[in-house]
Z-matrix of the N, CA and C atoms (Angstrom, degrees):
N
C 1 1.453
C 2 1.524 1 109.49
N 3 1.379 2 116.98 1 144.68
C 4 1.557 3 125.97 2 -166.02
C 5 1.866 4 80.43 3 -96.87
N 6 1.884 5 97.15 4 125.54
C 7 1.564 6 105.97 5 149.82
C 8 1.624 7 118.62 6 -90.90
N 9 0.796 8 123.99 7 144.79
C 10 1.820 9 124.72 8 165.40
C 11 1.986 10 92.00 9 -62.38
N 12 1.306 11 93.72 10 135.80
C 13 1.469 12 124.61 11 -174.62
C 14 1.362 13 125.95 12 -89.25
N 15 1.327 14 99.96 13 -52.14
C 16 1.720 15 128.55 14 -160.32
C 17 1.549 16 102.67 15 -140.92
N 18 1.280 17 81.83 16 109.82
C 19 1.740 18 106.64 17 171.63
C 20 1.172 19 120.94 18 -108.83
N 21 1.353 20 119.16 19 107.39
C 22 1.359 21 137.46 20 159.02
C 23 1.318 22 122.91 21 -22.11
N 24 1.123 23 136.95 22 -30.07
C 25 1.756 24 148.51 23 -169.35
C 26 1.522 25 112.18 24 -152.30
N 27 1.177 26 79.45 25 164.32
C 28 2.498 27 80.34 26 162.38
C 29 1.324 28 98.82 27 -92.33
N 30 1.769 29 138.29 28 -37.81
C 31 1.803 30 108.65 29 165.46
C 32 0.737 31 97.16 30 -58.81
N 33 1.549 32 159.91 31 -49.45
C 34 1.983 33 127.66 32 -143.47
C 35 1.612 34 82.68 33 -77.40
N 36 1.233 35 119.67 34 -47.63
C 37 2.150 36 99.85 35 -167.39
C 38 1.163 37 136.29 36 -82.29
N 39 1.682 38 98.70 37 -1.56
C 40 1.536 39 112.44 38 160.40
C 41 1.630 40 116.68 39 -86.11
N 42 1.417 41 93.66 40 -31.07
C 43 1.804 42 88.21 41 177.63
C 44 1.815 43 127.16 42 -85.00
N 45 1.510 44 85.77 43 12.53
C 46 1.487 45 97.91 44 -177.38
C 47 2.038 46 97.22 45 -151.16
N 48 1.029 47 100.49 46 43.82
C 49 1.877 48 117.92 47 168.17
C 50 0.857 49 98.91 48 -58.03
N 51 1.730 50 151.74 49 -77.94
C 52 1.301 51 114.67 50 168.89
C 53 0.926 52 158.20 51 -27.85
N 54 1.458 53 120.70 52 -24.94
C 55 1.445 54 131.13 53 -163.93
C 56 1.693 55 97.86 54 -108.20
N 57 1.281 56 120.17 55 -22.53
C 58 1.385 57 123.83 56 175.50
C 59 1.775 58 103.21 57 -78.98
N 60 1.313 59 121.92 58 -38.49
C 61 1.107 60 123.84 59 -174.02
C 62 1.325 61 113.02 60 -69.27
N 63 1.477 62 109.42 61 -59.28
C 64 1.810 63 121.45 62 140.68
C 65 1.694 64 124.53 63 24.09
N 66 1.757 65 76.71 64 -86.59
C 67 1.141 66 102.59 65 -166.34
C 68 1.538 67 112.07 66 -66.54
N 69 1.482 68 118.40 67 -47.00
C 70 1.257 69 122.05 68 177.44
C 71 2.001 70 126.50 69 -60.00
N 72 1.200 71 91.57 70 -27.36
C 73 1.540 72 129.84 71 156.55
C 74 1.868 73 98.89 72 -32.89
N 75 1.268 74 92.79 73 -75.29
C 76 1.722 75 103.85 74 -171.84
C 77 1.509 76 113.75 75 -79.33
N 78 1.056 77 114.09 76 9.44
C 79 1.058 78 138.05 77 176.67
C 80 1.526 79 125.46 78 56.18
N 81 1.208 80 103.74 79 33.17
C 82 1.320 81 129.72 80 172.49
C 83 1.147 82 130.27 81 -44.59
N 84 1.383 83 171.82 82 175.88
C 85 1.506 84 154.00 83 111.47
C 86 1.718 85 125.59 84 -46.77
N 87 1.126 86 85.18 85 116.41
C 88 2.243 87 90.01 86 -153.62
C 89 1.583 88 88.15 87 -114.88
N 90 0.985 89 152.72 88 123.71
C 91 1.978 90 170.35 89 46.43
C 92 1.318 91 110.50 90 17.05
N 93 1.454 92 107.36 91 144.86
C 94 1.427 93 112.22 92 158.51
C 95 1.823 94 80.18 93 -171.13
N 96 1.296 95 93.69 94 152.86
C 97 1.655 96 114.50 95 -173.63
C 98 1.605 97 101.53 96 -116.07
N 99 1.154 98 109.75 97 158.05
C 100 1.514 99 123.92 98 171.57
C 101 1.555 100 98.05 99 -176.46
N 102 1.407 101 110.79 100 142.25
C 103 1.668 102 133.67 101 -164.86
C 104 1.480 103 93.02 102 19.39
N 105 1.547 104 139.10 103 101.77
C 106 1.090 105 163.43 104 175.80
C 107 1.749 106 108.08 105 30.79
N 108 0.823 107 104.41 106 -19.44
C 109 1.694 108 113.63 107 177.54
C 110 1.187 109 109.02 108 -59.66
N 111 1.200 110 113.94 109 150.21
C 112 1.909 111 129.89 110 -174.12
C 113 1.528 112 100.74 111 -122.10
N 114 1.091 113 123.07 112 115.64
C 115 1.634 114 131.49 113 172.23
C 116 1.763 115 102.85 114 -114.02
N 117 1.297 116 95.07 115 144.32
C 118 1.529 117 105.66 116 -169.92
C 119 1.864 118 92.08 117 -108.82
N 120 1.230 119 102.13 118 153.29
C 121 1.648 120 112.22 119 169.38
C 122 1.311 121 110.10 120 -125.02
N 123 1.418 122 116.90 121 132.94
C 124 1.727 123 113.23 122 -144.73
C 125 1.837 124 84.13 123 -142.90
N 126 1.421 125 140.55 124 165.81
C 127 1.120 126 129.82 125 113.78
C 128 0.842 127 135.83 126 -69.96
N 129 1.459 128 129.26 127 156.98
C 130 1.306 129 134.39 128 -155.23
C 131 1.628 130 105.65 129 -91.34
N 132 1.044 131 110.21 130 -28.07
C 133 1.819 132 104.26 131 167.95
C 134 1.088 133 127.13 132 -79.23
N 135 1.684 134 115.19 133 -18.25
C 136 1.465 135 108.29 134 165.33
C 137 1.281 136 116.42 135 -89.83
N 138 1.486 137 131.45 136 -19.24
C 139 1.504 138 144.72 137 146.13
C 140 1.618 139 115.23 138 -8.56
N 141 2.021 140 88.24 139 -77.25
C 142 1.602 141 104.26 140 -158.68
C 143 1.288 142 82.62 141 -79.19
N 144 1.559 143 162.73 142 -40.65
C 145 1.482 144 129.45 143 -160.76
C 146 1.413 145 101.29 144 -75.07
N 147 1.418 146 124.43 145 -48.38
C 148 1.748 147 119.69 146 158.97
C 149 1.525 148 98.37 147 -11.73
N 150 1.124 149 99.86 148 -110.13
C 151 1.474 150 105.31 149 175.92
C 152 1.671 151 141.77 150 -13.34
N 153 0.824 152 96.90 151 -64.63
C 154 1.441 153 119.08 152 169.54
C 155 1.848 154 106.10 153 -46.73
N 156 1.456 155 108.43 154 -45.69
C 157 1.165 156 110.57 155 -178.42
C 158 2.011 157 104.35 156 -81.62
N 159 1.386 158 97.08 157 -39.91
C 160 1.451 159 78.36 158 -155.03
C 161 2.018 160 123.09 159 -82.01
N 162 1.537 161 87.08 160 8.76
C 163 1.627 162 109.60 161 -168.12
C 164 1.422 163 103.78 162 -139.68
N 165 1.311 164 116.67 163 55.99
C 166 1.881 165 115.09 164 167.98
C 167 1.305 166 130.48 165 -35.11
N 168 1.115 167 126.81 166 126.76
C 169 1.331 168 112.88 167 -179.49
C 170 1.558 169 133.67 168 -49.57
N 171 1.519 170 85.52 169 -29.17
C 172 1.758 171 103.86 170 173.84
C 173 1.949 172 98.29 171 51.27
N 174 1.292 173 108.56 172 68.07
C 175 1.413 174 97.16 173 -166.41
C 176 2.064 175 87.87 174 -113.87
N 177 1.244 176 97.88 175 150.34
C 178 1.766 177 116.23 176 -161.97
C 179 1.776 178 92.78 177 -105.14
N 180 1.336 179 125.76 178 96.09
C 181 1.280 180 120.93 179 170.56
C 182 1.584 181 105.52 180 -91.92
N 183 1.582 182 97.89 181 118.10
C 184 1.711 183 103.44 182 -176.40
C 185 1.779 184 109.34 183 -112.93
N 186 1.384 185 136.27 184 112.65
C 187 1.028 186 132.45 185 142.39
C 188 1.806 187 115.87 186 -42.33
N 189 1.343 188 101.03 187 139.22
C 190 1.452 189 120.29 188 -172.40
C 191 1.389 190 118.19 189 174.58
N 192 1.485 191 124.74 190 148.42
C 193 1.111 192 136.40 191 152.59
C 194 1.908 193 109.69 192 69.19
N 195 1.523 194 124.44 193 8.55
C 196 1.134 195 147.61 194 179.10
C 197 1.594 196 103.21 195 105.67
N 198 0.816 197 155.31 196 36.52
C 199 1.739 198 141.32 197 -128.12
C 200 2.044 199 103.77 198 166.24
N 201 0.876 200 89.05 199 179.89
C 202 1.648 201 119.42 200 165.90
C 203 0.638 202 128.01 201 -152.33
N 204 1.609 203 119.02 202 164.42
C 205 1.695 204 151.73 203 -151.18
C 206 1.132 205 101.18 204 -153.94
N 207 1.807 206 108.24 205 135.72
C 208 1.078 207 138.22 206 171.23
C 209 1.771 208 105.30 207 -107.53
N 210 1.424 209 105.34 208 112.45
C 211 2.125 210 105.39 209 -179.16
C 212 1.270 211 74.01 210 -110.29
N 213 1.770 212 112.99 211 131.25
C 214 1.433 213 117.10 212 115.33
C 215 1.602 214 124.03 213 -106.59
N 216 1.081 215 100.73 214 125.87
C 217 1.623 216 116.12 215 -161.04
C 218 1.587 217 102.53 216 -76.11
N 219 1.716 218 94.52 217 113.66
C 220 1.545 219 93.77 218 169.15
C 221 1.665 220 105.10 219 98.18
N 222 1.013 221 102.29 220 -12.56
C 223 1.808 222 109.75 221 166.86
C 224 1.748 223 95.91 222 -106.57
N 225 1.490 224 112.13 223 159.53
C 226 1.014 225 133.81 224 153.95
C 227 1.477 226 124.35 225 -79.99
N 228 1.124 227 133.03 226 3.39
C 229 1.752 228 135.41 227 146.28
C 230 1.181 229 142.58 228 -69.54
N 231 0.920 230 138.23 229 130.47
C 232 1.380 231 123.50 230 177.94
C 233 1.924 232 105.41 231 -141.16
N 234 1.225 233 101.61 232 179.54
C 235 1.624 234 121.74 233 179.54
C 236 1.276 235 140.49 234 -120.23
N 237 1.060 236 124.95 235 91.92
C 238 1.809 237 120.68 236 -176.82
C 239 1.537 238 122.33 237 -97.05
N 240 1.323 239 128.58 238 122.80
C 241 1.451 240 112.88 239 157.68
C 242 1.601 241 96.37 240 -136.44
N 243 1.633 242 93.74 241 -170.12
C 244 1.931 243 108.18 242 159.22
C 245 1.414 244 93.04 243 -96.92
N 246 1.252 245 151.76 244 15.11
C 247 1.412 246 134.06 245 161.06
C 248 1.480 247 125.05 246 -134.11
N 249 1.128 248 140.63 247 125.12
C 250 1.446 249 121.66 248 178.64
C 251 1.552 250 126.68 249 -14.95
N 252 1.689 251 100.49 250 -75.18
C 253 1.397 252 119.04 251 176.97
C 254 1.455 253 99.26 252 -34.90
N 255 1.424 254 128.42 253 -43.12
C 256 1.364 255 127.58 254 -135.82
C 257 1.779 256 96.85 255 -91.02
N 258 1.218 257 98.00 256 -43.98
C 259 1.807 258 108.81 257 163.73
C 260 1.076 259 134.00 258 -43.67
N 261 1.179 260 115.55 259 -38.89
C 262 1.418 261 137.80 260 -169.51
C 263 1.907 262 99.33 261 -93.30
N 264 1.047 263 122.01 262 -43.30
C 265 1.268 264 127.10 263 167.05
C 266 1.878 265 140.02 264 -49.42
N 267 2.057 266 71.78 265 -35.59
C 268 1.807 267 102.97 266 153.79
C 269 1.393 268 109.64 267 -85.23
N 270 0.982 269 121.74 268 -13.31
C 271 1.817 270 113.75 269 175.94
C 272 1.612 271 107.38 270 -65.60
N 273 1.685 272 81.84 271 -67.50
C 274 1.438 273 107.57 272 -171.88
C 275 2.021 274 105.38 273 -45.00
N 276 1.055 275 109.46 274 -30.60
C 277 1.732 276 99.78 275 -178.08
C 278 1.404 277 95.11 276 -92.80
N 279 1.375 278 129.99 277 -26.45
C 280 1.417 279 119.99 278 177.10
C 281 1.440 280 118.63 279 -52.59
N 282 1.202 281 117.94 280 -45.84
C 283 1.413 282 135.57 281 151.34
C 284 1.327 283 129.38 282 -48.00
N 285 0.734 284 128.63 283 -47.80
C 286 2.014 285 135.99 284 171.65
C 287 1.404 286 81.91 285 -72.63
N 288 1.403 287 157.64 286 -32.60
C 289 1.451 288 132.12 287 177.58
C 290 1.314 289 129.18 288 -117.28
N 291 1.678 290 102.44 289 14.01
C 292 1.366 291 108.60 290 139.22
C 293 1.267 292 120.76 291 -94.32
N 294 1.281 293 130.91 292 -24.97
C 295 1.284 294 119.64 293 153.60
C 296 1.128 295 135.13 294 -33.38
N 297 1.542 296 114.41 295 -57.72
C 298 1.532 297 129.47 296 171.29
C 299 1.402 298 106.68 297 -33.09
N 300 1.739 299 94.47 298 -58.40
C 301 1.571 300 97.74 299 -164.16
C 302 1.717 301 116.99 300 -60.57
N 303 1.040 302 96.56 301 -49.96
C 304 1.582 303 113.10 302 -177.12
C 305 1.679 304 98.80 303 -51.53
N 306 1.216 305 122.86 304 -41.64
C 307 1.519 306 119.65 305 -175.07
C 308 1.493 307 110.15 306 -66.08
N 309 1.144 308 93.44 307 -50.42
C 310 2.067 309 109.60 308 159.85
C 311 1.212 310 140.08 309 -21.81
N 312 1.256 311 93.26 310 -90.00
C 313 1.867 312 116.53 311 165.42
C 314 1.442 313 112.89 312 -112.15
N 315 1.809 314 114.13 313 -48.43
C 316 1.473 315 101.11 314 -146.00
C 317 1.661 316 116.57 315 -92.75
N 318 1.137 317 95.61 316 15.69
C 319 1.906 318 94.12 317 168.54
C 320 1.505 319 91.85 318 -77.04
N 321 1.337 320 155.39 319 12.05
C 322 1.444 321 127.07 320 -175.25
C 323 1.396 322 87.82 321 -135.00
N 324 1.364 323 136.94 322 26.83
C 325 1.311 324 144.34 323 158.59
C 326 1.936 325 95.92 324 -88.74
N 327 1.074 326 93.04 325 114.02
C 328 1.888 327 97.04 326 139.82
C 329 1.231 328 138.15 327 -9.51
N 330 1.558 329 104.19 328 -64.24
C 331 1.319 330 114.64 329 -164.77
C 332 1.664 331 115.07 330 -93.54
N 333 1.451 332 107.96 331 -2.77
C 334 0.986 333 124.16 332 -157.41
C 335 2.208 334 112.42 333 -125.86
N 336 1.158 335 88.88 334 -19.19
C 337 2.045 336 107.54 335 159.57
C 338 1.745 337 98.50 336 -26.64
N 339 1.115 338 97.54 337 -77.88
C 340 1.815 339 116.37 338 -153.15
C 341 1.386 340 108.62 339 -51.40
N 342 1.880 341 114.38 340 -7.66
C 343 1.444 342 103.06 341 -164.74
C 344 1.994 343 102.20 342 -114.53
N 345 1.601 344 100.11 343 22.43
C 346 1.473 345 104.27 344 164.61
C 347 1.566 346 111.16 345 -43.16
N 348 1.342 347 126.94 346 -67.77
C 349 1.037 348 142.75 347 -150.72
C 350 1.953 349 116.22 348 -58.60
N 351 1.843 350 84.22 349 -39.77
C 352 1.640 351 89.59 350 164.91
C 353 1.545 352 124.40 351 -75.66
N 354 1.399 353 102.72 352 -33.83
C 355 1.800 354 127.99 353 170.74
C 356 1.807 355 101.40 354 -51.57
N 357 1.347 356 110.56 355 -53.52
C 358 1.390 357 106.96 356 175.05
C 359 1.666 358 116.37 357 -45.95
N 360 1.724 359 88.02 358 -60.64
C 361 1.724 360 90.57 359 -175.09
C 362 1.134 361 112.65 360 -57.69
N 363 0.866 362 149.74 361 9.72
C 364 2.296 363 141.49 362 -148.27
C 365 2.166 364 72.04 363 -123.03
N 366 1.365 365 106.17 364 -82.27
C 367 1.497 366 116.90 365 -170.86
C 368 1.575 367 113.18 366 -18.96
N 369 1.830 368 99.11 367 -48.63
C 370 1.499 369 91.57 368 -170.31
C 371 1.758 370 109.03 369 -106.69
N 372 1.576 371 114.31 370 24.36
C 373 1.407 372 107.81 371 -179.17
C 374 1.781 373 96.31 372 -105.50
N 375 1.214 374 116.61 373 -179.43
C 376 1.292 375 151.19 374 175.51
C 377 1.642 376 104.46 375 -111.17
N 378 1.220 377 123.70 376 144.84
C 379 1.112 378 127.80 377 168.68
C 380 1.341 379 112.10 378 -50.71
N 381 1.351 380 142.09 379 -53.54
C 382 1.058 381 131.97 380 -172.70
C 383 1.558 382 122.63 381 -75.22
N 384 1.205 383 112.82 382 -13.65
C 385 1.699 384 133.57 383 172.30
C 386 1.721 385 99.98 384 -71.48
N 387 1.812 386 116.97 385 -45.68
C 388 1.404 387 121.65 386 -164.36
C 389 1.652 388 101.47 387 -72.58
N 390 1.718 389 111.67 388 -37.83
C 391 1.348 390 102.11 389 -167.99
C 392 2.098 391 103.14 390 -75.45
N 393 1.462 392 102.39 391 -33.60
C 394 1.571 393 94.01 392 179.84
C 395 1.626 394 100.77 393 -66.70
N 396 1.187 395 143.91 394 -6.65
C 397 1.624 396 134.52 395 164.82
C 398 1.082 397 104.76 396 -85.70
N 399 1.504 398 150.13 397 -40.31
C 400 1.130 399 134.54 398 149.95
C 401 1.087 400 146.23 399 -40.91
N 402 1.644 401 112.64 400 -22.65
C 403 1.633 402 110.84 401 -170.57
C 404 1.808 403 95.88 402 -145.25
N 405 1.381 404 109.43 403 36.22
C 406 1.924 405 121.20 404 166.62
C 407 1.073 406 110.08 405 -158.82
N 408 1.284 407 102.74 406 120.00
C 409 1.467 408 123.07 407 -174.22
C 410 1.365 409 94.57 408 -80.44
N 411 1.951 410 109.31 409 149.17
C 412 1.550 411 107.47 410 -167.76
C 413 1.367 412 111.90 411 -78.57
N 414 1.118 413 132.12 412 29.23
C 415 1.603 414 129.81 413 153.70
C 416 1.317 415 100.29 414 -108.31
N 417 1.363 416 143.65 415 -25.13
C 418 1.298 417 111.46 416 -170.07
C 419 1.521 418 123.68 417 -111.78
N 420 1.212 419 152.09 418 -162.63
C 421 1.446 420 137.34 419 179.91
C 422 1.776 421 119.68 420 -122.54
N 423 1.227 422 110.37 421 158.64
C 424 1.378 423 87.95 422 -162.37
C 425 1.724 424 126.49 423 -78.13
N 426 1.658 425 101.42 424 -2.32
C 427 1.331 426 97.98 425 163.02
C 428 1.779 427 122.16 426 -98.02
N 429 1.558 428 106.93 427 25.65
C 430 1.343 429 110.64 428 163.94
C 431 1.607 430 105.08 429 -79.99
N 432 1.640 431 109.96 430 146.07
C 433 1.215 432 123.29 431 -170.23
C 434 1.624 433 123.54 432 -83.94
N 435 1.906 434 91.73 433 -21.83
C 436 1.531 435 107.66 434 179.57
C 437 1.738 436 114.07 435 -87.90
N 438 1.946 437 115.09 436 -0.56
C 439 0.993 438 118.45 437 178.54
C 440 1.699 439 116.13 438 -29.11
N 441 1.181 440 115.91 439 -67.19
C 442 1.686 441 113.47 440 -134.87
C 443 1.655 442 105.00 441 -67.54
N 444 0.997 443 144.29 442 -162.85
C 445 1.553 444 146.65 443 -173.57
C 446 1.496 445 78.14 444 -158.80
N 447 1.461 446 90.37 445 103.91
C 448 1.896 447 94.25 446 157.65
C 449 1.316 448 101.14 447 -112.66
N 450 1.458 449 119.49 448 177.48
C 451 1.053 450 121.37 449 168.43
C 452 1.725 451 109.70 450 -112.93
């Protein structure tokens, strides 16, 4: 069955929310306009693997000093424990509270614009989705053994 796609207004896509929801469902390309702006309606699981795939964390796990470190290069987060697992666990909350922040204040910082895309992914992952983006590179899987990028 054909859903309507592209909605002219927010009444035409509220009065037909199913069929916009529908559509995004099948994963279709779903529009609706309001004051000249174009908003897309996406699910959120086909979103964050988008994502997830197309912006790796590229994160540098370094043994040192008895402990570990979590680098993501080019983000402002990072990770400390005495155990791998335990590092990565500090990533993973480093992230859920830069998110916050960034949702907060720092999306209207400058320096801080470019990191929507990771801000997206944190919002729509699960902890256990954030630590497999942290420690699998998007070609390999997370029960490959050569996964992690240490340094």
């Amino acid at each position: 069955m054909n859903h309507p796609r592209h909605f002219s207004s927010f009444t035409d896509a509220r009065k037909q929310l199913r069929s916009v929801l529908d559509a995004a469902q099948q994963g279709l390309v779903t529009t609706l306009e309001r004051d000249r702006q174009r908003y897309v309606v996406l699910l959120g699981d086909h979103l964050r693997e988008d994502l997830a795939a197309l912006r790796p964390a590229d994160a540098v796990v370094v043994a040192e000093g008895g402990g570990w470190s979590v680098i993501l290069p080019g983000l402002p987060v990072h990770g400390d424990a005495e155990t791998f697992d335990g590092a990565i666990e500090d990533a993973v909350d480093a992230l859920r509270e830069y998110a916050q922040d960034w949702n907060d204040r720092l999306h209207l910082a400058p320096n801080h614009r470019q990191h929507r895309v990771v801000v997206e992914l944190v919002e729509l992952s699960n902890d256990e989705q954030l630590r497999e983006w942290l420690v699998v590179s998007p070609h390999q899987h997370a029960s490959d053994p050569d996964r992690l990028a240490t340094a």
